[in-house]
C-alpha positions as a Markdown table, in Angstrom:
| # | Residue | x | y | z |
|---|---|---|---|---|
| 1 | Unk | 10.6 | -1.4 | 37.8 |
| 2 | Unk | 9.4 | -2.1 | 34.2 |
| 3 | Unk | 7.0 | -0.1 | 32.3 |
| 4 | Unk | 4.3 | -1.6 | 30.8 |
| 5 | Unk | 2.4 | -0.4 | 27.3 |
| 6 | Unk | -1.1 | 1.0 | 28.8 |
| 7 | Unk | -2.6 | -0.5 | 25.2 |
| 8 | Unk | -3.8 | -4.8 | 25.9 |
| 9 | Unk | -2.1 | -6.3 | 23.3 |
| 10 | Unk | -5.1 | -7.7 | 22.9 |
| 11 | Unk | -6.9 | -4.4 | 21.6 |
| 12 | Unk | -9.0 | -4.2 | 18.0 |
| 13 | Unk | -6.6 | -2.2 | 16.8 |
| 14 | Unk | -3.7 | -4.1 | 17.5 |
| 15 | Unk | -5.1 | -7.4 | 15.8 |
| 16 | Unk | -6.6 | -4.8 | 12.7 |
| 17 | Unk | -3.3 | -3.5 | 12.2 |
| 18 | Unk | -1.7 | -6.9 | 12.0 |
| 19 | Unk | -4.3 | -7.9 | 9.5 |
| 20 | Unk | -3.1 | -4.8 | 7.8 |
| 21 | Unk | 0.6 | -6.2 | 7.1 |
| 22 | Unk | 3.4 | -3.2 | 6.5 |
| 23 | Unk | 3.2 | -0.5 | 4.2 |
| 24 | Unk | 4.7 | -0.6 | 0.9 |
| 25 | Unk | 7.6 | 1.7 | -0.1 |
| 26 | Unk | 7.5 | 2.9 | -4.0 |
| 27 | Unk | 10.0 | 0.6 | -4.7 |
| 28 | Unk | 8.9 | -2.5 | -3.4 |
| 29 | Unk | 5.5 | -1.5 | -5.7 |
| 30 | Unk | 7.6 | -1.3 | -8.7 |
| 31 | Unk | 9.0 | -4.1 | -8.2 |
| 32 | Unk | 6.2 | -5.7 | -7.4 |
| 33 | Unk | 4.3 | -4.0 | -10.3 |
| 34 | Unk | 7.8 | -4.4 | -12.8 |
| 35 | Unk | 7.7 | -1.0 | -13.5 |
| 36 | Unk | 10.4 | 1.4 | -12.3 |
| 37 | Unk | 9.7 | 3.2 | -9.3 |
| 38 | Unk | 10.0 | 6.6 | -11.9 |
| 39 | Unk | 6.4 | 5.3 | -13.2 |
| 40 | Unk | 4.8 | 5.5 | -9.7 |
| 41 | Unk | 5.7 | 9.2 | -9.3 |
| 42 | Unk | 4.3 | 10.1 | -12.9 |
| 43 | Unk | 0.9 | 7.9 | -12.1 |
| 44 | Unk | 0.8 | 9.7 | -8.9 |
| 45 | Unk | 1.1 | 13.1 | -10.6 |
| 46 | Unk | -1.5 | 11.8 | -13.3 |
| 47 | Unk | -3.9 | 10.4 | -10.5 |
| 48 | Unk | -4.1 | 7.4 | -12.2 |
| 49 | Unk | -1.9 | 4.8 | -10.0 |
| 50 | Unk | -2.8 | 3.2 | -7.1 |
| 51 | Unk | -3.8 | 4.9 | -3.9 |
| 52 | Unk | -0.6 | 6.4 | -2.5 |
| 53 | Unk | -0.7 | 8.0 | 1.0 |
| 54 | Unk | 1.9 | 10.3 | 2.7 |
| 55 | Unk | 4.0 | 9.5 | 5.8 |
| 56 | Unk | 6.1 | 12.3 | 6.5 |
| 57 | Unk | 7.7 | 13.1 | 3.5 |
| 58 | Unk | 7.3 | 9.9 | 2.7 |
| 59 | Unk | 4.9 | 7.7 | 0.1 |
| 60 | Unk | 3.1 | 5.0 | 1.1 |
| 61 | Unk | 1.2 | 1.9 | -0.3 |
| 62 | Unk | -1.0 | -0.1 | 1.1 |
| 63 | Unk | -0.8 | -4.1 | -0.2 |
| 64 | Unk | -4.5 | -4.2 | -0.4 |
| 65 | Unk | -5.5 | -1.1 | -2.4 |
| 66 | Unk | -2.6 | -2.1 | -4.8 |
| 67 | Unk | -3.8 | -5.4 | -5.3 |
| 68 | Unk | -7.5 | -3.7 | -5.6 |
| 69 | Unk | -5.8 | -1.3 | -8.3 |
| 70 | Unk | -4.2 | -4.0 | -9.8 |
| 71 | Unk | -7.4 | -5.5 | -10.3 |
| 72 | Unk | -9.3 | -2.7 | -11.3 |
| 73 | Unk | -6.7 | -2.6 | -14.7 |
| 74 | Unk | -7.6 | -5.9 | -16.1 |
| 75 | Unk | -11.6 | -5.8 | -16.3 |
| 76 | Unk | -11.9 | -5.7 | -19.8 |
| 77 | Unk | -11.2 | -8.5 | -22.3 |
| 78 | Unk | -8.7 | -9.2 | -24.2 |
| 79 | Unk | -10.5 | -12.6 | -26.2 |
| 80 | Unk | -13.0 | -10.5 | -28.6 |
């Protein structure tokens, strides 16, 4: 007899957590950011990257707070 999941696919959760999209590894940050994935780790150490989160032993980035980060570095202008 098959099991079945006792979550709904239809949960909250499920549908939040595919709004979420898949964490980001360092390297697919530097790569998105151009900077090598040695930068990360020294902005992480500094506290002044983006939000990084721990799996594991493992780092972790989040699409949104990088974009939000990303953001957050380009609020002054450059035109005075």
């Amino acid at each position: 007899m098959p099991k079945t999941s006792p979550r709904s696919t239809n949960s909250p959760a499920t549908t939040a957590a595919a709004q979420r999209g898949p964490l980001a590894t360092p390297a697919e940050v530097a790569a998105y950011l151009g900077v090598p994935v040695k930068t990360l780790y020294q902005w992480k150490y500094r506290g002044i990257g983006p939000n990084v989160h721990k799996v594991g032993r493992h780092l972790r980035y989040r699409w949104h707070e990088v974009d939000v980060w990303l953001n957050a570095q380009a609020t002054y202008d450059l035109a005075v």
